[in-house]
C-alpha positions in Angstrom: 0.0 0.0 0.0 1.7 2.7 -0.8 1.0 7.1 -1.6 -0.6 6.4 -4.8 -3.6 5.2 -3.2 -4.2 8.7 -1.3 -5.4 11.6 -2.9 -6.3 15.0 -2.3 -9.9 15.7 -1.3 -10.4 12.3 -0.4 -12.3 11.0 2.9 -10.5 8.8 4.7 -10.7 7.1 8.6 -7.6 7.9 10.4 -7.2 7.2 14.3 -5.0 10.2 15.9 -2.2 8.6 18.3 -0.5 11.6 19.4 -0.3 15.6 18.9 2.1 18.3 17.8 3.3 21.5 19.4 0.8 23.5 16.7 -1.9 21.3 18.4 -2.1 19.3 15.1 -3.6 15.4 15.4 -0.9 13.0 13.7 -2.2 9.7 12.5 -1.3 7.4 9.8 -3.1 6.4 6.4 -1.2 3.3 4.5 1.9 4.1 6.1 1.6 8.1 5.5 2.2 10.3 8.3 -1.5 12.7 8.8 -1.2 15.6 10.1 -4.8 17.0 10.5 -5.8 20.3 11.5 -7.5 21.5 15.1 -7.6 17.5 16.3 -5.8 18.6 19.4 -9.1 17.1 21.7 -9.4 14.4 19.9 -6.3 12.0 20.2 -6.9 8.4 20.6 -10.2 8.0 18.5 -11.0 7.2 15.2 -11.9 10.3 12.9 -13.0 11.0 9.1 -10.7 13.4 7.6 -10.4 14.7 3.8 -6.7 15.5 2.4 -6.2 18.6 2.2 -2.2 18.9 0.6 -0.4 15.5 -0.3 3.6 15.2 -0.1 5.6 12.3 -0.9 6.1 11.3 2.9 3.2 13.0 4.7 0.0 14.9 4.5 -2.2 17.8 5.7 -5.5 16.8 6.1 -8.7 18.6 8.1 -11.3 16.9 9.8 -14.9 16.2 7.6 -17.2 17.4 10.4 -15.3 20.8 10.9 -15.0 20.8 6.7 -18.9 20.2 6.1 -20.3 22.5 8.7 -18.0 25.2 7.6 -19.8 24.8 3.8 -23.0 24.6 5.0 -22.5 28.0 6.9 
């Protein structure tokens, strides 16, 4: 499994094992590092999350509820 099977704007489930000094969640997705957005409170659970910028070792990535209530507002 390898990066070629993530893409930006993709949903994916990623479970958030530990945090950043910028408050960022970090998870993995097929062996990609996630770094997703405002997940500070949220360590240790399971979360949807849609790419946001893909790199060739690690991603950015926001979380869906936060994305889908900001385009509904």
């Amino acid at each position: 499994m390898g990066m070629e099977e993530l893409a930006e704007g993709e949903m994916y489930d990623v479970r958030l094992n530990a945090r950043n000094p910028k408050g960022e969640g970090i998870g993995r997705i097929n062996n990609i590092i996630v770094f997703v957005r405002d997940a500070k409170a949220r360590i240790g659970k399971i979360h949807k999350v849609r790419i946001t910028k893909l790199y060739r070792t690690f991603a950015y990535a926001e979380l869906a509820e936060t994305a889908e209530m900001v385009s509904i507002l």
